[in-house]
C-alpha positions as CSV (number, residue, x, y, z in Angstrom):
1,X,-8.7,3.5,1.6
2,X,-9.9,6.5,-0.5
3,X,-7.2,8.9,-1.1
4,X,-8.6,12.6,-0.8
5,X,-6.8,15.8,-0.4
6,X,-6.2,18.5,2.0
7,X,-8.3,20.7,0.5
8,X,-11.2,18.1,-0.3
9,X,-11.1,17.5,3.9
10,X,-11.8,20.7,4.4
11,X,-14.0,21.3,2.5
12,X,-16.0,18.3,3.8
13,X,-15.1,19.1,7.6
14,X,-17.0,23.0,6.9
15,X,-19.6,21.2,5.4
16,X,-21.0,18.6,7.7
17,X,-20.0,21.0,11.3
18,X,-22.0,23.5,9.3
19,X,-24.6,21.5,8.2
20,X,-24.6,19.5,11.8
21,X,-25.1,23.2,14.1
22,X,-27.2,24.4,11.2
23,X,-29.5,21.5,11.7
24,X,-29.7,21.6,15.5
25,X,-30.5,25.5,15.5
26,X,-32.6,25.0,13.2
27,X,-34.8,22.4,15.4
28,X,-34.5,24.1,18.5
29,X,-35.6,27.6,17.2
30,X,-38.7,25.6,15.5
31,X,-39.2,23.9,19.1
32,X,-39.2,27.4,20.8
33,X,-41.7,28.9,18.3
34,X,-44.2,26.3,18.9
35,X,-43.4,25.5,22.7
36,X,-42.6,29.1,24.2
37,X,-43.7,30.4,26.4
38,X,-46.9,27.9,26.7
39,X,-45.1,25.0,27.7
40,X,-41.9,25.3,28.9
41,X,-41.2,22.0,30.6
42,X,-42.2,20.7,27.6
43,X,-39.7,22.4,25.6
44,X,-36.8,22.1,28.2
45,X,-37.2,18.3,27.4
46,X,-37.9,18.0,23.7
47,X,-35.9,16.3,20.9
48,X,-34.7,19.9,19.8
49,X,-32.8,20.6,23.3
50,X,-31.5,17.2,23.8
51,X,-29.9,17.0,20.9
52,X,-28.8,20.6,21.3
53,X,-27.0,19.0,24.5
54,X,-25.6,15.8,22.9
55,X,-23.9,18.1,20.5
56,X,-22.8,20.6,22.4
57,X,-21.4,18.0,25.0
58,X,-19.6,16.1,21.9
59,X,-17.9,19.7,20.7
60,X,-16.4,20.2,24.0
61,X,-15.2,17.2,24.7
62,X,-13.3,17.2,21.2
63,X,-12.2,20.5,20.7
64,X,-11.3,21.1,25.0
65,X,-11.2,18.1,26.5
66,X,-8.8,16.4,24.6
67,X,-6.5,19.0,25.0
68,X,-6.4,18.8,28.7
69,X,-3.6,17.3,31.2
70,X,-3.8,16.2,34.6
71,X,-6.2,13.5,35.9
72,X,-8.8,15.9,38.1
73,X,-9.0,18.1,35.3
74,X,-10.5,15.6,32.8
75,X,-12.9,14.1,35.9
76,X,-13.9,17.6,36.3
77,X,-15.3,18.0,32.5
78,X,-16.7,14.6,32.9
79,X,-18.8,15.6,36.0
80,X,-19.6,19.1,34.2
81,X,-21.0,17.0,31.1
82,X,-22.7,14.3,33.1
83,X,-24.7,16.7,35.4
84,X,-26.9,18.5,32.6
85,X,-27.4,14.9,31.3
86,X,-28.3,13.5,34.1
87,X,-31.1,16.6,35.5
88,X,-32.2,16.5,31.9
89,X,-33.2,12.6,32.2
90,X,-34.6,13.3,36.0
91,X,-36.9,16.6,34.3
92,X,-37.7,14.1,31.1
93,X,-38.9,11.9,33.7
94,X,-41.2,14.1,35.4
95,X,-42.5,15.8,32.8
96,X,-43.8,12.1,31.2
97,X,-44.6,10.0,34.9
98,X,-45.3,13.3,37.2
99,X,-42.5,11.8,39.5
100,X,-38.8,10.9,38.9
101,X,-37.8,7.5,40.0
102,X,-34.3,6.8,39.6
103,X,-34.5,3.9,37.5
104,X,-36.3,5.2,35.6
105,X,-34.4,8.5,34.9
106,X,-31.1,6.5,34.9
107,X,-32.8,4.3,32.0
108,X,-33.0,7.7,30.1
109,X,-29.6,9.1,31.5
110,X,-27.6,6.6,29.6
111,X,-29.8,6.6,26.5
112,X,-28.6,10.2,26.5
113,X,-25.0,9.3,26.4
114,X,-25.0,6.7,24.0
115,X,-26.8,9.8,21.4
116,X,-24.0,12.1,23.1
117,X,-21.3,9.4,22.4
118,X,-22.9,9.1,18.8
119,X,-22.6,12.5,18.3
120,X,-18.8,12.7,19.4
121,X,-17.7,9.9,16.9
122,X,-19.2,11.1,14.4
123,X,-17.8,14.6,14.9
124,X,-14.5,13.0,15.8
125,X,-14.5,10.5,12.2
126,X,-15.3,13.4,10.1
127,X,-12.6,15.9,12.0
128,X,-9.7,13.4,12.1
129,X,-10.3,12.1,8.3
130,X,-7.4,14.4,7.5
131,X,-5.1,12.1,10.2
132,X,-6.7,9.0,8.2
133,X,-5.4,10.5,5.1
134,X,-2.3,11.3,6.1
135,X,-2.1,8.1,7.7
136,X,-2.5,6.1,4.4
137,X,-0.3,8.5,2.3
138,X,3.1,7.3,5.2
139,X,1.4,4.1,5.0
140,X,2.3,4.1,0.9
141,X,5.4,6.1,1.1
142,X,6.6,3.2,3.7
143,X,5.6,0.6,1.2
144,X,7.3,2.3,-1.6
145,X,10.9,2.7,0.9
146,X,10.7,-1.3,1.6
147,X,10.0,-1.7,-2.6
148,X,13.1,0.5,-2.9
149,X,15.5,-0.8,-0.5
150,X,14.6,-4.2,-2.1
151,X,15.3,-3.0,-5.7
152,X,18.5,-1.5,-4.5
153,X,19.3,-5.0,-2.8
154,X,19.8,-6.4,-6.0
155,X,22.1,-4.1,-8.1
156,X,25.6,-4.7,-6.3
157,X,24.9,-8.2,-7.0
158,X,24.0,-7.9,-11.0
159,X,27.2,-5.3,-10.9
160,X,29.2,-7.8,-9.4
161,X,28.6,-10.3,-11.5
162,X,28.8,-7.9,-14.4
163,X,32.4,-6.9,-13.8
164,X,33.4,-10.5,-12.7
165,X,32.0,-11.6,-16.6
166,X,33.7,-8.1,-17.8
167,X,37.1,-9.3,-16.0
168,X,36.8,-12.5,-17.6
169,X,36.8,-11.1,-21.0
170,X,39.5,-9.1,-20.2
171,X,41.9,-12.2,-19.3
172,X,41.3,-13.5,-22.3
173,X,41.4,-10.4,-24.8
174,X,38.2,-11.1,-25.8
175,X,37.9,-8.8,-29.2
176,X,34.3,-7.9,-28.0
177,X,35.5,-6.3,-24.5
178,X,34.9,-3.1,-25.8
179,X,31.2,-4.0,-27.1
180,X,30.7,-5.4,-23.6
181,X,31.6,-2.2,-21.8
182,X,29.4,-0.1,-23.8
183,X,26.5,-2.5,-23.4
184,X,27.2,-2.4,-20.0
185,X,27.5,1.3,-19.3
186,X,24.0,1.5,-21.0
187,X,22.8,-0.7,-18.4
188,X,24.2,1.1,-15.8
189,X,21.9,4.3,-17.0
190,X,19.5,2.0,-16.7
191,X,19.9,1.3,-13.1
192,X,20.8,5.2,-12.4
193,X,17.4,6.6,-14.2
194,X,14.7,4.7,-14.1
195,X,14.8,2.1,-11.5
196,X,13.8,4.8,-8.6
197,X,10.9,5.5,-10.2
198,X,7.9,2.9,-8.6
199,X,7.2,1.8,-12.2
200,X,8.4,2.3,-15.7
201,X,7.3,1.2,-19.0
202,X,7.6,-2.5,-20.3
203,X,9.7,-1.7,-23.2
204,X,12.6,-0.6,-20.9
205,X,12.1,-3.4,-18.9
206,X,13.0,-5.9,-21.5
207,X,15.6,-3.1,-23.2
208,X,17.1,-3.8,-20.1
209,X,17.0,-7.8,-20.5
210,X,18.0,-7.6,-24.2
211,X,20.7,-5.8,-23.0
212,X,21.5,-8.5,-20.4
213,X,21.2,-11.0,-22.5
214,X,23.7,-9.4,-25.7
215,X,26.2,-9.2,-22.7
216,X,26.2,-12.9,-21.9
217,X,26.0,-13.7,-25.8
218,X,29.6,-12.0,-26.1
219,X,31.0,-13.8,-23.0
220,X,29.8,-17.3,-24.1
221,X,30.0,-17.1,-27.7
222,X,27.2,-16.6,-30.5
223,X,26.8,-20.3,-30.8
224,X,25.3,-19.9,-26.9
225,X,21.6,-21.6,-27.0
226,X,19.8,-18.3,-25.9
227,X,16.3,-17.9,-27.1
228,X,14.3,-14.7,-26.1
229,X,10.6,-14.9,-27.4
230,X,8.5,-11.9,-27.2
231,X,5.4,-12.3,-28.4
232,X,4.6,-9.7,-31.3
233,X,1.0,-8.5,-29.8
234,X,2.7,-7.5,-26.3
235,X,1.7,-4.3,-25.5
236,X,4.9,-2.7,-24.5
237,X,3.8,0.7,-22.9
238,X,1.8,-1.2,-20.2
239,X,3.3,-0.2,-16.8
240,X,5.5,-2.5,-14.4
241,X,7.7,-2.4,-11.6
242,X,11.3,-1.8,-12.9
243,X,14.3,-4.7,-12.1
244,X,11.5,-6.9,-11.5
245,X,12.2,-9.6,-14.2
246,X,15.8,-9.5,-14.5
247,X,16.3,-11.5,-11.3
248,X,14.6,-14.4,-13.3
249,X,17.0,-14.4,-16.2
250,X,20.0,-13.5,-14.2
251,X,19.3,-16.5,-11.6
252,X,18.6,-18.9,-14.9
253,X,22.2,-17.6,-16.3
254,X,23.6,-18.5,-13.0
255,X,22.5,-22.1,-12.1
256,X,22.4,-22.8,-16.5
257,X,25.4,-21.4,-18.0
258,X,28.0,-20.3,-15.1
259,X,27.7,-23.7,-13.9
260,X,28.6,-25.8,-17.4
261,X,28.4,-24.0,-20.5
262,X,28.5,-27.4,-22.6
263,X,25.3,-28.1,-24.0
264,X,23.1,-25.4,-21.5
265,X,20.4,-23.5,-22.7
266,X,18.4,-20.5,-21.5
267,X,15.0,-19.9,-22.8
268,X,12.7,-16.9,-22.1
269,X,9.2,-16.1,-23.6
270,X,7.3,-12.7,-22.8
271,X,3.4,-12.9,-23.5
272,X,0.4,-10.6,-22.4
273,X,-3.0,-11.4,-22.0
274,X,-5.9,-9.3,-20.8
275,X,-3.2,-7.0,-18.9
276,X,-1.4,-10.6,-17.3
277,X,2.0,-10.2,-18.2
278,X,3.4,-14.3,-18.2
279,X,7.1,-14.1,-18.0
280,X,8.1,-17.8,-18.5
281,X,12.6,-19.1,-18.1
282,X,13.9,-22.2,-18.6
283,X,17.2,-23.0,-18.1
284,X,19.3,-26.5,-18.2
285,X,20.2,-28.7,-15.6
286,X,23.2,-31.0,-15.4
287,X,23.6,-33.7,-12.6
288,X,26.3,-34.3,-10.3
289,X,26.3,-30.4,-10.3
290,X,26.8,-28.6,-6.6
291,X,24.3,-26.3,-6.8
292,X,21.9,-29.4,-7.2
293,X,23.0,-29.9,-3.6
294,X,22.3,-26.4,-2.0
295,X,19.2,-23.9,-2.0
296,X,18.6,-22.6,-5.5
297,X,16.2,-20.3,-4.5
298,X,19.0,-17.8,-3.2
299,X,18.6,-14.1,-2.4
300,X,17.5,-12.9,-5.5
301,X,14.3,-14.9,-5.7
302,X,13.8,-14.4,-1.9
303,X,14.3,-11.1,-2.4
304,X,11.8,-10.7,-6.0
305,X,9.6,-12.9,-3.6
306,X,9.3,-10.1,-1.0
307,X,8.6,-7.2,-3.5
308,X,5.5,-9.4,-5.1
309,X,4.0,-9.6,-1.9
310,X,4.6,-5.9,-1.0
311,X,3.6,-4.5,-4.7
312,X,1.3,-7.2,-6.0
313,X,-0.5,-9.1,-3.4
314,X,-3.2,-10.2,-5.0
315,X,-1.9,-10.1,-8.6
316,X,1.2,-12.2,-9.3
317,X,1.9,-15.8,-9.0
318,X,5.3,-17.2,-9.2
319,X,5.9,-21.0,-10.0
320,X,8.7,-22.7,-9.8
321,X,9.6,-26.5,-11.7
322,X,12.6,-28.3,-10.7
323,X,13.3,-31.3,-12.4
324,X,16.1,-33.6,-13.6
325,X,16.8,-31.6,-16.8
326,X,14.9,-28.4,-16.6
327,X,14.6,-25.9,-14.0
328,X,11.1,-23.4,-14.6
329,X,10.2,-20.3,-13.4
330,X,7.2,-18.6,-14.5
331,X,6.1,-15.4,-13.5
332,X,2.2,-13.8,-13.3
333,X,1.5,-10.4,-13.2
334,X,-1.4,-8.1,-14.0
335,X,0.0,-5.0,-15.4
336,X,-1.6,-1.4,-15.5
């Protein structure tokens, strides 16, 4: 739906009540000049006066009646809007067959509320668009609390596992502890700043995975088969929605590495074509493993799952390949 502002409403609701009375006036004054005082019955049933009615009928039932309470009270308008209607189509018919017969001047009763019924939606669209507007705006704001509650669905889990890996390291007096803290406080900014806002440059994005990545380098060793390929023509201050890819890598690190370390491999390539971001992990598989045996697509690809459908309904795709030695994901998503 178009977004338009306060003001722009309005502006637009002066214009066409303005323009609407304006118009009507205008006809029935031009309808007087010619009519008056040579033919009055003719007059009393032109174009000009019935749509003089239908509109005034329409401005009072918006504007008064519905602000009124109590049953009799809104049967009383209708009966005091009917009744000029209604002697308006018995005069009409007169004035055209020299006699009223009630078919007949019911037949031109109800073509004169339909044009009054005409006239009150159109005055009731053009009145209430600031309602529609409003409407949409909650409507976005709504979307962007679900997208958020998501998002912040996911960062106890990465900081769990972050100070489980950091606890690890610890145990062991891992020389690089220190490295890994200050990696990880960065990250932590990360989360802080940025993810709150609905979308954040790419670069920070995959800051953020580099970042990730240099972590779980320290805690399985340099000689740890982690590849990330980015491909050189990326255009890295295209827009996207922050803590979006992580869950990828993370859930590759997971089911690859944290399961057995011996001979796993993690590989992630980054390419951008025509605004489609493809974000492509692979990660190892071993057999006879237990998480062969249970759901691999957890919470955190439920959950990314959820916020593609809620932020990019009609552009993302996300595929997954699980086979004996290789588990897939790739992700599609048109960037702005």
């Amino acid at each position: 739906m178009l977004q338009l502002s306060l003001k722009t409403i309005r502006k637009i609701k002066i214009i066409f009540n303005v323009t609407l009375i304006s118009i009507v006036v205008f006809r029935l004054g031009r309808s007087a000049y010619f009519l008056i005082p040579d033919d009055w019955l003719f007059f009393w049933t032109s174009d000009a006066v019935e749509n003089l009615l239908f509109a005034l009928s329409a401005y009072v039932l918006y504007y008064y009646g519905l602000k009124l309470h109590g049953i009799w009270k809104k049967i009383g308008l209708a009966i005091a809007l009917i009744i000029p209607l209604f002697l308006l189509a018995g005069l009409k018919d007169y004035r055209i067959h020299d006699v009223v017969v009630f078919e007949q001047s019911f037949e031109y009763f109800t073509s004169f509320l339909g044009h009054a019924l005409l006239y009150y939606l159109l005055i009731y669209f053009v009145n209430r668009l600031e309602f529609f507007s409003r409407y949409q705006q909650l409507e976005d704001e709504l979307s962007q609390a679900k997208a958020q509650l998501l998002r912040n669905q996911l960062h106890p889990h990465f900081l769990f596992n972050a100070f489980n890996s950091l606890y690890s390291l610890s145990l062991k007096n891992h020389p690089d502890t220190s490295e890994y803290i200050l990696k990880l406080s960065s990250m932590m900014r990360y989360l802080t700043d940025e993810t709150h806002h609905n979308k954040i440059q790419l670069r920070k994005e995959l800051d953020f995975i580099q970042k990730y990545i240099a972590i779980e380098e320290i805690r399985f060793g340099k000689d740890a088969r982690i590849k990330l390929s980015i491909d050189d023509s990326l255009d890295h201050e295209k827009w996207i929605e922050p803590f979006l890819l992580i869950v990828l890598v993370e859930n590759a690190f997971k089911h690859g590495f944290y399961t057995n370390s011996k001979g796993a491999f993690v590989n992630i390539a980054v390419t951008i074509e025509h605004n489609e971001l493809l974000f492509i992990v692979e990660n190892s598989v071993f057999k006879k493993q237990h998480f062969q045996e249970s759901n691999r697509e957890g919470k955190g690809l439920e959950n990314l799952k959820q916020r593609l459908a809620l932020l990019y309904p009609k552009s993302s795709s996300l595929e997954v390949i699980n086979n004996e030695e290789v588990y897939s994901a790739k992700l599609k998503v048109t960037l702005t």
